[in-house]
C-alpha positions in Angstrom: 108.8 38.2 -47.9 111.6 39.9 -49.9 114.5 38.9 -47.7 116.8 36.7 -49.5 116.7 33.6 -47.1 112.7 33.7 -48.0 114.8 32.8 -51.5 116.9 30.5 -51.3 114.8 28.5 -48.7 112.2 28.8 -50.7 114.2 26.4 -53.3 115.1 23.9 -50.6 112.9 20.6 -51.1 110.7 19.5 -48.1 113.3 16.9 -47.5 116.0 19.4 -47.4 114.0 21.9 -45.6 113.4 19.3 -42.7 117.7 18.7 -43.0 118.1 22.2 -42.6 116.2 22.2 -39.5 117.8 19.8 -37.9 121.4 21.2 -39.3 120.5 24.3 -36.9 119.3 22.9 -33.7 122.6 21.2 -33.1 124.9 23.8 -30.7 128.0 22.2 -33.0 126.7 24.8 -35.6 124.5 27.0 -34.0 124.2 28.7 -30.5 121.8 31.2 -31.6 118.5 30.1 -29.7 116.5 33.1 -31.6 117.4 31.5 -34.8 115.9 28.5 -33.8 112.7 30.0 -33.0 112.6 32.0 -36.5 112.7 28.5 -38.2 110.1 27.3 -35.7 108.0 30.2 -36.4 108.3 29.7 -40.5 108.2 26.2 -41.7 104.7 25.7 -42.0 104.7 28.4 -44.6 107.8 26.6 -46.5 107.9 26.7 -49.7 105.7 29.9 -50.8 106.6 31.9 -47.9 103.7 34.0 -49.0 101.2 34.3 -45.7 100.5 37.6 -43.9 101.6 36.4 -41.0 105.2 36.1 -42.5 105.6 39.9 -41.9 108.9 41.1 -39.9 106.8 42.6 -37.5 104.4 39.6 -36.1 107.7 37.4 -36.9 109.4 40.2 -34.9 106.4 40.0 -31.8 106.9 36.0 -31.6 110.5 35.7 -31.4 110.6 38.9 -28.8 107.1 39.0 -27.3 106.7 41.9 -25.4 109.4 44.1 -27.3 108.9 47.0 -29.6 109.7 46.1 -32.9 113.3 47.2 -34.1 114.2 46.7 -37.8 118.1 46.0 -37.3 117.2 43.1 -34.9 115.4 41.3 -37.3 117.5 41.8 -40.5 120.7 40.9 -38.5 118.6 37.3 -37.3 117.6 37.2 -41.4 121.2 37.3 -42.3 122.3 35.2 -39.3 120.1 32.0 -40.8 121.2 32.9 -44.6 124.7 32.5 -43.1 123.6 28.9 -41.9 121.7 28.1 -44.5 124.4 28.5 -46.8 127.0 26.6 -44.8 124.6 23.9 -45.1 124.1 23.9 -48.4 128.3 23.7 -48.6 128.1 20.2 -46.1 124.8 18.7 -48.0 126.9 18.9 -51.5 130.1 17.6 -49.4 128.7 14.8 -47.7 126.7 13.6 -50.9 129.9 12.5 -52.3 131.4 9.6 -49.8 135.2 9.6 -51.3 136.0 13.4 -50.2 134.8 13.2 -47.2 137.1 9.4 -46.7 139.7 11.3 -48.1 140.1 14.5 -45.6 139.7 11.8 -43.3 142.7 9.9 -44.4 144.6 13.1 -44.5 143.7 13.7 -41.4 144.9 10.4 -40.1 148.5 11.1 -41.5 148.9 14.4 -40.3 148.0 13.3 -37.0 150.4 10.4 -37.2 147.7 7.8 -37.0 149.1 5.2 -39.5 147.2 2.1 -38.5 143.6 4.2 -39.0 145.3 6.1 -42.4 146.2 2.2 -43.3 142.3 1.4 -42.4 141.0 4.0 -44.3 143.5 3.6 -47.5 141.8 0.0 -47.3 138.1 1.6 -47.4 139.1 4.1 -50.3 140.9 1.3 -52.3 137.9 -0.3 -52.5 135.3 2.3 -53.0 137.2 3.9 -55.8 137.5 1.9 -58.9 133.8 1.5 -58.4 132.5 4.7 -59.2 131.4 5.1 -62.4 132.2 8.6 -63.6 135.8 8.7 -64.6 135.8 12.3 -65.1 138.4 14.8 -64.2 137.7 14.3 -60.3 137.8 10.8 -60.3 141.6 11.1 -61.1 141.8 14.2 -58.9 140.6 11.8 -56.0 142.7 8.4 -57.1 145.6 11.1 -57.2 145.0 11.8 -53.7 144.7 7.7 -53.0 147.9 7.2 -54.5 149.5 10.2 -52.2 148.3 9.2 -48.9 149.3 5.1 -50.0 152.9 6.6 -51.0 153.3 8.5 -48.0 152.4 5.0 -46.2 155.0 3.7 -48.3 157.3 5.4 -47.2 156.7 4.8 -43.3 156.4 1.2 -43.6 157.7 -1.1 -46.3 154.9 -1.6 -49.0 154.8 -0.5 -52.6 155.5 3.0 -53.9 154.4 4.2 -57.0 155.1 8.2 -57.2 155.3 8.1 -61.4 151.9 6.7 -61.2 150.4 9.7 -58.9 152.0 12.5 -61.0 150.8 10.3 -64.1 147.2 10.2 -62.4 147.0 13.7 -61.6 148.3 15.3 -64.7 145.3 13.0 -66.5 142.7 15.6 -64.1 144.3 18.2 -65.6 144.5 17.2 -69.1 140.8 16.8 -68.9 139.7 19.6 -67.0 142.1 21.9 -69.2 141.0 20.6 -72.5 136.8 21.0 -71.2 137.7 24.7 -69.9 139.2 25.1 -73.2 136.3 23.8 -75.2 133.9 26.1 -73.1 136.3 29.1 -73.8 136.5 28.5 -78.0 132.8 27.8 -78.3 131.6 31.2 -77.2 134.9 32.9 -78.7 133.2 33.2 -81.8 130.4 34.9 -80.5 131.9 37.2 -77.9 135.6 39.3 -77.6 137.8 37.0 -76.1 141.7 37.4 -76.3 143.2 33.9 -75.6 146.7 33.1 -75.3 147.2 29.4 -76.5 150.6 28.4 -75.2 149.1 26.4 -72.3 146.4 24.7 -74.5 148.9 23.9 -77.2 150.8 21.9 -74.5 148.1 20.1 -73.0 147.2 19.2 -76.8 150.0 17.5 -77.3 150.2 15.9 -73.6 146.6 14.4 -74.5 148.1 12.9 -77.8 150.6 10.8 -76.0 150.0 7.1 -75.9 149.9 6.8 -71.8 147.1 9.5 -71.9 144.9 9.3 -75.5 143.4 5.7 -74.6 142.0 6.9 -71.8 137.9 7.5 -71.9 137.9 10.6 -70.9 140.8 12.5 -72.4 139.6 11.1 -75.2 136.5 12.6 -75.1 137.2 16.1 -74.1 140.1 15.9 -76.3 138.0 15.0 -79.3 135.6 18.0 -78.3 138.1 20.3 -77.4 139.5 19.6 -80.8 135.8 20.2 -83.1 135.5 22.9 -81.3 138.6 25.0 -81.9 139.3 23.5 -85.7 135.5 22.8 -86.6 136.7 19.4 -87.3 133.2 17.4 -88.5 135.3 14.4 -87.7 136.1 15.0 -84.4 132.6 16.0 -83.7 131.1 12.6 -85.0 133.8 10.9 -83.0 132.9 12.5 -79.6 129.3 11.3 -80.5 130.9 8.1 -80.9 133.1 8.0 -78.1 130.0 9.9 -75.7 127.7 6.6 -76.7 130.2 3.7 -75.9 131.7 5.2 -72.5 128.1 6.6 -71.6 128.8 6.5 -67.8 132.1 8.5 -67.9 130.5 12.2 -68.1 128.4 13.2 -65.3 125.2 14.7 -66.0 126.4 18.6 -65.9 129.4 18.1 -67.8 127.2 15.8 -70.7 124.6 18.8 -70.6 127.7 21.3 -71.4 129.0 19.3 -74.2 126.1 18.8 -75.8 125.5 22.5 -75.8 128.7 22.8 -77.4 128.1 20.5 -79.7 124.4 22.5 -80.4 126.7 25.4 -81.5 129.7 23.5 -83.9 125.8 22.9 -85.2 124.7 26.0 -85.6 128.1 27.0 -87.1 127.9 24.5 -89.8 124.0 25.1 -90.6 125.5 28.8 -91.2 128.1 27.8 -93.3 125.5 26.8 -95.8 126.1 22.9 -94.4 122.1 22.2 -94.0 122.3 18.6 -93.3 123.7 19.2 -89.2 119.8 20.7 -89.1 118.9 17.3 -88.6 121.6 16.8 -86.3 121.1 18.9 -84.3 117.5 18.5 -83.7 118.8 14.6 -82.5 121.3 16.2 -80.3 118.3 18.0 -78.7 116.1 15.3 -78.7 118.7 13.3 -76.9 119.1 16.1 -74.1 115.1 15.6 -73.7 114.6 11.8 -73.4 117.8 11.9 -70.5 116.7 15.6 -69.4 120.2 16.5 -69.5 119.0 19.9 -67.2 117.9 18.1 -64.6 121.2 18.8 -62.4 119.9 22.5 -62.8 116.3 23.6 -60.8 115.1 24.8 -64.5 115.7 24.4 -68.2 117.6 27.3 -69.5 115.4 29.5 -71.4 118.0 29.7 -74.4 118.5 26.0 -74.9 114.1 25.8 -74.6 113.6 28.3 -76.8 116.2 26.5 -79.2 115.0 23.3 -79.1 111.8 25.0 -80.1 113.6 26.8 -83.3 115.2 23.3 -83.9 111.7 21.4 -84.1 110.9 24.5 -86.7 113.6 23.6 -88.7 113.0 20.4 -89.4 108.9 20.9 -90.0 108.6 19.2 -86.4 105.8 21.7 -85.3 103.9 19.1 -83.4 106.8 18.1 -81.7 107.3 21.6 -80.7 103.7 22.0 -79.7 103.8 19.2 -77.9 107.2 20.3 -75.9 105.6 23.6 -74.8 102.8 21.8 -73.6 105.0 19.2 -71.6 107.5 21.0 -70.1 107.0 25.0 -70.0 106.3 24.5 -66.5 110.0 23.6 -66.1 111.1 27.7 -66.7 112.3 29.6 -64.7 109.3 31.0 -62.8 110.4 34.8 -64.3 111.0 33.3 -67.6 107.6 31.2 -68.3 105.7 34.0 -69.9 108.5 35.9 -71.9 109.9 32.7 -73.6 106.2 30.6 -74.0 105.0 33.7 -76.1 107.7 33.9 -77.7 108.3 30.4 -78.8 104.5 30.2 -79.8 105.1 33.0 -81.9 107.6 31.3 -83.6 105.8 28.1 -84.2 102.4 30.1 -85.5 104.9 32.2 -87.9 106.3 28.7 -89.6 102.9 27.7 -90.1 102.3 30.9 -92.4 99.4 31.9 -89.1 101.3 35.6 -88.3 98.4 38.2 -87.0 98.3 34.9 -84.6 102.3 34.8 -84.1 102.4 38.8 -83.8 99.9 38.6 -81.1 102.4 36.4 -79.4 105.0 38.3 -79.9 103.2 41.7 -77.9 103.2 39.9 -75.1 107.0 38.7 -74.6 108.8 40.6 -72.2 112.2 41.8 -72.0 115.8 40.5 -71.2 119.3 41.4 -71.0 120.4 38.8 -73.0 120.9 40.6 -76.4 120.7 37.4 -78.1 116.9 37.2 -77.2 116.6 40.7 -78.0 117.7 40.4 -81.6 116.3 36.7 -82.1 112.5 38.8 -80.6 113.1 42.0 -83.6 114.0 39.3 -86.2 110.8 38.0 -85.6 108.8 40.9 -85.6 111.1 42.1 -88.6 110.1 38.8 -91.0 106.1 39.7 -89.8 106.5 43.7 -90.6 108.0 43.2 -93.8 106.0 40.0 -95.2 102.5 41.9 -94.3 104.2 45.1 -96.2 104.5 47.8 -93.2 107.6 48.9 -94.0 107.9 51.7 -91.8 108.0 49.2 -88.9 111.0 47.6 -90.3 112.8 50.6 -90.8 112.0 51.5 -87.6 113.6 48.3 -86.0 116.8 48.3 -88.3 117.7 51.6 -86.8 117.2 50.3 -83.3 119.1 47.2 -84.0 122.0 49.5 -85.3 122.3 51.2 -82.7 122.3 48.1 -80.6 125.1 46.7 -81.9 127.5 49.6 -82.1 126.4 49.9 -78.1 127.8 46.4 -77.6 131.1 45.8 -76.1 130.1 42.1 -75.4 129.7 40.9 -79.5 132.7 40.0 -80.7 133.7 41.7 -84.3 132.7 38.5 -86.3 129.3 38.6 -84.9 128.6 42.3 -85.5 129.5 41.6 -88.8 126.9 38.9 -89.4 124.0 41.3 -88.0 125.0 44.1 -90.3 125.4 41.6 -92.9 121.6 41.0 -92.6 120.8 44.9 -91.8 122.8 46.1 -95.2 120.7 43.2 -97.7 117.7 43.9 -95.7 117.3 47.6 -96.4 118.4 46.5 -100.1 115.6 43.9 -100.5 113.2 47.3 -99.0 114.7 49.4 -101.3 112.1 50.8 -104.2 113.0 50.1 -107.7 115.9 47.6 -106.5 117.2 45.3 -108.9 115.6 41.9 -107.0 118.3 39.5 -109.6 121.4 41.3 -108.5 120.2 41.3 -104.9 119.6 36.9 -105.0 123.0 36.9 -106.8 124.9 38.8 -104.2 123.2 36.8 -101.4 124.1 33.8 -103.2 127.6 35.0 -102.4 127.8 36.3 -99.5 129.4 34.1 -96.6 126.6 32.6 -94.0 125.3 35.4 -91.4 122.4 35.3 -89.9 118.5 35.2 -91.6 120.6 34.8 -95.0 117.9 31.8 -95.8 115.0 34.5 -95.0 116.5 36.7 -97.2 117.1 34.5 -99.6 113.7 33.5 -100.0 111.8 36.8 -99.9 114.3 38.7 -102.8 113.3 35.1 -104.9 109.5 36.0 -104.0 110.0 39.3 -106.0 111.5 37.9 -108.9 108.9 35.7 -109.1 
């Protein structure tokens, strides 16, 4: 079916696909009777969706036996269940978490002057708060709420009042969830063009300094991030490694998988710097997202951070492990993804290992992608393989279609065009006939890191030797 509820319901677990039928048989949500009989009429077929009796038409001739089949009707009923299907998608994430939920409910007890149920339910929270575990940025977003709703109690009936220590607890959310946004922002800075103006960062910088705020786990942790990030401070970065491994229950799962892709790149950064030893680093950052599967709050691992992980394992001569990972969890793709990335990180594997007729046949059969990344990462490959099995003509062919690539590009930010034409302009030196193979290692030698410098490096020492 190519309707887009077939989609998403077709990502729905059996468990959640039984919820969802019960979420639209009650009239408190849905009134449409015809909408129940579609769901009737398709949840034997859940999840594939893929039987020829799925076809608008018989679909059509259940739900309206007896009518001629009109088109409209049955994309309007389509569109009618996506709309209910994604409203409950919106109550299944709100009523996982039990504090928002106690919360609107507390609010809703003040507003409607209730103060001996807002009392009851301040009681409840008061409990259930300092139990949670996660003491990220919505933990203090909620305890900020606490402490509003106890304050406005306060101020009905004689208790305590403490209204320095709600605007204390509330600016701590924002200090962390300014200082993570920030993070996020100077991490892919480098690689694309992004204007930032640093006035408000510069202040929440300094706020996260202060005594009151610094102790605390979790400033201290996206401060320390924040901070390797935008200075490519090695000590901050070691520290957040620190920090991450003695608080471990203060980052929830997405927010630990983020940082640790940041982290990844300060990595990569370094290793291109000419600062080898974060290679091994960063293959135990990725190792460490694999033994807690860091992804799992996502349906699939992202094809860039598998097909790094397998780049990582080549790095440091891990091609067993990296065997051994495709094998275990290439299943785990993105359905659209499996074939394109597999290939292509067997390709890479069988090139380390010196096998490329074996690696180039890979290669043929990855697919394509907008992600320019992958696009240049797939003609590097197929660059190294043309030119180390000597047909030139195929990597002169490529550098003028990478050229043109990045001059197209409005995403790349300056730096990074830079580092690709870096690698174009010694590349079609180290072609060049008759080149003078010393002065080429000696100006390598010099250049600032860009990317496949190391490749370069190695194949203008080959013809010296």
């Amino acid at each position: 079916m190519e309707h887009k509820i077939f989609k998403l319901l077709s990502e729905l677990s059996k468990s959640e696909f039984n919820r969802f039928g019960d979420f639209i048989v009650s009239p408190y949500f849905n009134r449409l009777q015809k909408v129940t009989l579609l769901y009737n009429e398709i949840r034997k077929f859940h999840p594939s969706f893929s039987s020829r009796w799925l076809s608008s038409e018989k679909l059509y001739g259940r739900i309206f036996p007896g009518l001629k089949y009109n088109d409209m009707k049955m994309r309007v009923l389509y569109s009618q269940m996506f709309s209910l299907a994604e409203k409950f998608l919106a109550a299944e994430k709100y009523f996982a978490d039990e504090t928002t939920p106690q919360l609107d409910i507390t609010a809703e007890h003040r507003k409607r002057g209730n103060h001996r149920m807002l009392e009851s339910s301040l009681n409840r929270l008061e409990s259930a708060l300092p139990a949670q575990t996660k003491k990220d940025s919505a933990y203090y977003e909620n305890l900020s709420r606490f402490l509003f709703e106890k304050n406005h109690l306060g101020s009905q009936f004689a208790g305590n009042r403490d209204f320095v220590l709600e605007a204390d607890t509330i600016t701590i959310a924002h200090i962390i969830k300014t200082l993570w946004i920030y993070s996020t922002i100077y991490n892919i800075k480098g690689s694309l063009n992004i204007e930032i103006d640093e006035t408000v960062i510069n202040a929440v910088e300094r706020l996260a300094q202060l005594p009151g705020f610094s102790n605390i786990p979790a400033v201290k942790l996206n401060y320390l991030l924040y901070h390797c990030v935008r200075y490519m401070d090695e000590e901050s970065f070691f520290g957040y490694i620190e920090v991450m491994n003695k608080y471990p229950d203060v980052c929830s799962t997405a927010d630990l998988y983020q940082a640790h892709v940041i982290l990844l790149n300060f990595c990569v950064l370094k290793i291109r710097a000419g600062k080898t030893e974060f290679r091994k680093t960063k293959f135990e950052l990725y190792r460490n997202m694999i033994s807690k599967e860091l992804w799992s709050y996502e349906r699939y691992i992202p094809y860039a951070i598998f097909n790094n992980i397998i780049t990582s394992a080549i790095e440091n001569r891990q091609q067993e492990f990296g065997f051994e990972f495709l094998k275990q969890y290439t299943s785990k793709l993105e359905p659209g993804y499996i074939d394109s990335i597999s290939n292509f990180c067997y390709a890479k594997l069988y090139y380390s290992l010196g096998e490329l007729d074996a690696a180039l046949g890979y290669l043929a059969k990855t697919g394509t992608s907008d992600d320019i990344f992958y696009k240049f990462a797939v003609k590097d490959l197929n660059i190294k393989i043309f030119y180390e099995t000597g047909r030139d003509e195929q990597v002169y062919s490529l550098i003028d279609t990478y050229k043109h690539m990045i001059s197209r590009s409005k995403l790349l930010s300056p730096e990074v065009k830079a580092s690709y034409r870096m690698f174009l302009k010694f590349l079609t030196d180290l072609l060049r006939p008759g080149g003078d193979s010393g002065v080429l290692q000696n100006s390598l030698k010099a250049a600032p890191g860009f990317v496949n410098k190391e490749w370069l490096m190695n194949m203008a020492e080959k013809l010296v030797s």
